[in-house]
N, C-alpha and C positions, 0 to 999 in steps of 0.2 A: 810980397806975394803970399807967404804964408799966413801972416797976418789977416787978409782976405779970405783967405781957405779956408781960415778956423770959423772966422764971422759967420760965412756963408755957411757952416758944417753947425755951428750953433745956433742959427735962425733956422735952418731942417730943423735939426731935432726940437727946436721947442713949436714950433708948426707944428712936425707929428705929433710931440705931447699933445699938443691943443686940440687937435684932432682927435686924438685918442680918449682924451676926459670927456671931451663936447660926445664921444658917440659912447663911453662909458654912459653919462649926463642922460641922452636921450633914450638907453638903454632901460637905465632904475627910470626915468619917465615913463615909459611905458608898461614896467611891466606894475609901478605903480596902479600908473591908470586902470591895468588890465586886473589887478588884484585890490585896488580900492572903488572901483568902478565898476556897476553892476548894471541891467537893466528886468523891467517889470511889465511882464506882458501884461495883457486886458485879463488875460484870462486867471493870475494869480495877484495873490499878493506878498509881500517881504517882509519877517518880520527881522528887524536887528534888534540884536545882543549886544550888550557888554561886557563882560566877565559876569554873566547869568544870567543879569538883566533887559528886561526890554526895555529899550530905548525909543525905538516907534516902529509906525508899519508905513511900510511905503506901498500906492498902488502903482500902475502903468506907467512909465517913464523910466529914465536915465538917472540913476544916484549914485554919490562916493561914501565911500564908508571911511573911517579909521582900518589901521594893519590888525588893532586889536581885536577888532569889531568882528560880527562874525553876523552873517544873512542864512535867513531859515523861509524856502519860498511854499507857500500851500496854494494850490489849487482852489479857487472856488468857483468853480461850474458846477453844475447840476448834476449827478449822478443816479444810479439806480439800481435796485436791486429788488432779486423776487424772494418772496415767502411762499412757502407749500412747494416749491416746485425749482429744479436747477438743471443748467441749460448742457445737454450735453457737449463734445468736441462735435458732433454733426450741427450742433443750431437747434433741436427738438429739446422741446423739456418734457422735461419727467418728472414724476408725482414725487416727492418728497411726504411720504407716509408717516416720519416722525413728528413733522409739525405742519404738514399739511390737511391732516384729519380732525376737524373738528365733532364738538357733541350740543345740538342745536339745544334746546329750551324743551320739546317734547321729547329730546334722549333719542334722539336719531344722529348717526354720523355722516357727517358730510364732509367731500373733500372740497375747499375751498382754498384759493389761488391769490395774492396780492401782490401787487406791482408796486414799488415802493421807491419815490422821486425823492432827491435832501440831495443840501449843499449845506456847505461850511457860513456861517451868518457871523461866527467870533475867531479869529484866526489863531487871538491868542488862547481863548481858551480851548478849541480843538486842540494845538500843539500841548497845552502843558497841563490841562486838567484831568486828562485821563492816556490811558495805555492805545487801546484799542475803542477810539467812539464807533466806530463802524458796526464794530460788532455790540455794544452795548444799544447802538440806535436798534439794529435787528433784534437782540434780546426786547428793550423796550414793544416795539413791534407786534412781536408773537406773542408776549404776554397781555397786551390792551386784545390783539385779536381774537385770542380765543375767550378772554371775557365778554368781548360784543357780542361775539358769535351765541354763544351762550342764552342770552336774550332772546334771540330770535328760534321761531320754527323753522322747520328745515325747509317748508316752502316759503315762507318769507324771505330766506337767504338766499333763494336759488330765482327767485322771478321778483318779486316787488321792495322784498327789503335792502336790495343793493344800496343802491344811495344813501341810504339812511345809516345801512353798517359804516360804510364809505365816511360820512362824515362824522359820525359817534369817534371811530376810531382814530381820526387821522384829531380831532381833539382830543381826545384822552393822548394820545401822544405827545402831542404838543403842550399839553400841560405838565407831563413828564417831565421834558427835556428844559422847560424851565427850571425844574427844581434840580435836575442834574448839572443841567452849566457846563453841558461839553461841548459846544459850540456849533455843534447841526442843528438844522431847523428845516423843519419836512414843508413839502414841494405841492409834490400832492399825489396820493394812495388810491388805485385802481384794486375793484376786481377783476382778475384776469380772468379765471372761471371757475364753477361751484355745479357741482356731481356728485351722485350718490358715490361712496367705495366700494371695493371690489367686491364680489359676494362671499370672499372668507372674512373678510373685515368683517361684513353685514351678519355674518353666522357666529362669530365669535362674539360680537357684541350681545345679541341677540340670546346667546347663551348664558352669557353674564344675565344681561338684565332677567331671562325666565331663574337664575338661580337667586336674584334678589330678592324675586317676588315669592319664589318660596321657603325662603329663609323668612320674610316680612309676612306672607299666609303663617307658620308653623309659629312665629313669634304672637302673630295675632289670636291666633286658638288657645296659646300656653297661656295669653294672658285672661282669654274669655274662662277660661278654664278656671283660673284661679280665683278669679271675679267670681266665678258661680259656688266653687268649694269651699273658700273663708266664709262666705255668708251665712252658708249654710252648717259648715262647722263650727260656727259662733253660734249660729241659735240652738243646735243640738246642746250646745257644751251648756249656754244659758237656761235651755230649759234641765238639764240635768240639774244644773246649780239649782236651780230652783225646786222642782221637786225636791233635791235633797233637804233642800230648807223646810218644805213643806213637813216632807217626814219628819223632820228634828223639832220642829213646831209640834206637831201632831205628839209622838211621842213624849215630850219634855212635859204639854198638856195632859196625856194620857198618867205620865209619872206620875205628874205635881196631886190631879182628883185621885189617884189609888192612897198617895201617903194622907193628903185631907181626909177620906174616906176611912182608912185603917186609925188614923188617929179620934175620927167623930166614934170609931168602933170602938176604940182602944179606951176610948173616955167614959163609955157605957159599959163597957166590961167593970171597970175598976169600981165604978158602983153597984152594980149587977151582976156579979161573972154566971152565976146559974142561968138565969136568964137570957144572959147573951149568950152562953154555947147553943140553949136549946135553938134559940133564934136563927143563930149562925147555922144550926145543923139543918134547921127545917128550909132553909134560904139554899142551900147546898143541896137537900134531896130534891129542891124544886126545879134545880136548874140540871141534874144528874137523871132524875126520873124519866122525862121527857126522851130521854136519850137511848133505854134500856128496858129490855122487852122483859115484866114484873110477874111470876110465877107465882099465883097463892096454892097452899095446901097445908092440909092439917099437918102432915108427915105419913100419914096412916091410908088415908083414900088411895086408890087408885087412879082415878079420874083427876084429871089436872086443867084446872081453868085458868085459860090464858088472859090477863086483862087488857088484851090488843084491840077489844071488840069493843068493850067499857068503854077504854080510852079514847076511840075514837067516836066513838059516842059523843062523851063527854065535852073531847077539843079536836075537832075536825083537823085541825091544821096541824094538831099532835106529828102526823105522819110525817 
């Protein structure tokens, strides 16, 4: 009987072991499953790791992974965001004045509005090429926008040129994002709506621009001004130079005939000197006479005759 007791007491307990392992067994089975076993909806996709690496992407379905392994799921639906303008906690948007203000092609500001469609097109490279693509797609964005904007006049932008901004932009974007490789790729870019700004806007601007134009008038004058004074102070200066040439011509000739002349003299003294003083003296009263009212008298008369009356007898021009 004990014999029996024992049997039966050792087939229990290795039953309950067996039992016990098999619900251990079914236990790490599942949470296996539940830990290497993932699924992927429609609307994302998965990508797996391996100690850093990517291994692959899974879309929509049921997969197992390794314990090592490790899944990164990204969203790719269509998403959206606006430019110029952000949406309050009621629903109403509001002017976004820092990048909502554009300055058209004739130098008028316009508030203009975009609606801005993108989804993920690289899963991998959205994940691991950059920090924040979201916000570099919106940087991208606003800086193509307000270069189109730019182009156009402010009525252009506001009634006829939509479509045309519409697809300039949403290309130049897209040529962007190429060269960037962060893994968005735009949808497609609405204007939501385009208005003059508020009339401080309109009077600050307006103030700028009249103080351009008269910095640009007062620069234009300084330089008609100077245009008209160099040219005119070069020719003064040129005609001085010249005159002074003249004079120094004139003079240097005036020199050169006195010393040829005093020397044609100086050469006829030396053979003649009686001669040449009388000569020289009578050359000297002829040119001194002319000049000096000539008193004759004995010393003795009283009567004094003036020879002013002679002389102009004589040489009318004398006077």
């Amino acid at each position: 009987m004990a014999e029996r007791y024992v049997d039966e007491t050792d087939r229990t307990i290795t039953k309950t072991t067996r039992m016990v392992v098999g619900i251990v067994l079914v236990v790490v089975a599942l949470v296996m499953i539940f830990r290497c076993g993932y699924s992927v909806n429609e609307q994302n996709n998965a990508i797996v790791t391996q100690f850093g690496k990517v291994v692959r992407v899974d879309q929509a379905g049921f997969y197992f992974k390794f314990p090592w392994q490790s899944v990164t799921k990204v969203d790719m639906t269509t998403h959206g965001t606006g430019i110029g303008y952000v949406v309050s906690p009621t629903g109403q948007n509001i002017i976004d004045t820092s990048n909502g203000i554009m300055i058209t092609s004739d130098f008028n500001l316009l508030n203009i509005d975009f609606y801005l469609e993108y989804k993920v097109s690289d899963p991998i490279a959205y994940t691991y090429n950059s920090v924040e693509p979201e916000l570099i797609l919106k940087d991208i964005a606003l800086a193509n926008i307000r270069t189109i904007v730019s182009n156009y006049t402010v009525d252009e932008a506001m009634t006829t040129g939509k479509n045309k901004i519409q697809a300039d932009v949403r290309a130049a974007i897209v040529k962007q994002l190429e060269v960037r490789n962060i893994g968005l790729s735009v949808v497609n870019i609405t204007i939501q709506d385009s208005e003059p700004p508020t009339q401080q806007i309109i009077a600050a601007f307006k103030n700028v621009e009249t103080a351009k134009q008269g910095a640009d008038t007062s620069l234009n004058n300084a330089r008609q001004y100077q245009n008209e004074q160099i040219p005119a102070a070069e020719a003064k200066a040129d005609a001085i130079v010249q005159q002074a040439e003249a004079n120094k011509a004139a003079r240097i000739a005036e020199a050169e005939g006195e010393v040829a002349t005093f020397n044609q003299i100086y050469d006829e003294y030396i053979k003649y000197p009686l001669i040449t003083k009388k000569r020289m003296f009578y050359e000297s009263m002829e040119s001194i006479l002319p000049r000096v009212r000539v008193i004759i008298t004995d010393g003795e008369t009283e009567k004094i005759l003036p020879l002013d009356s002679f002389m102009t007898e004589l040489n009318p021009s004398a006077q």
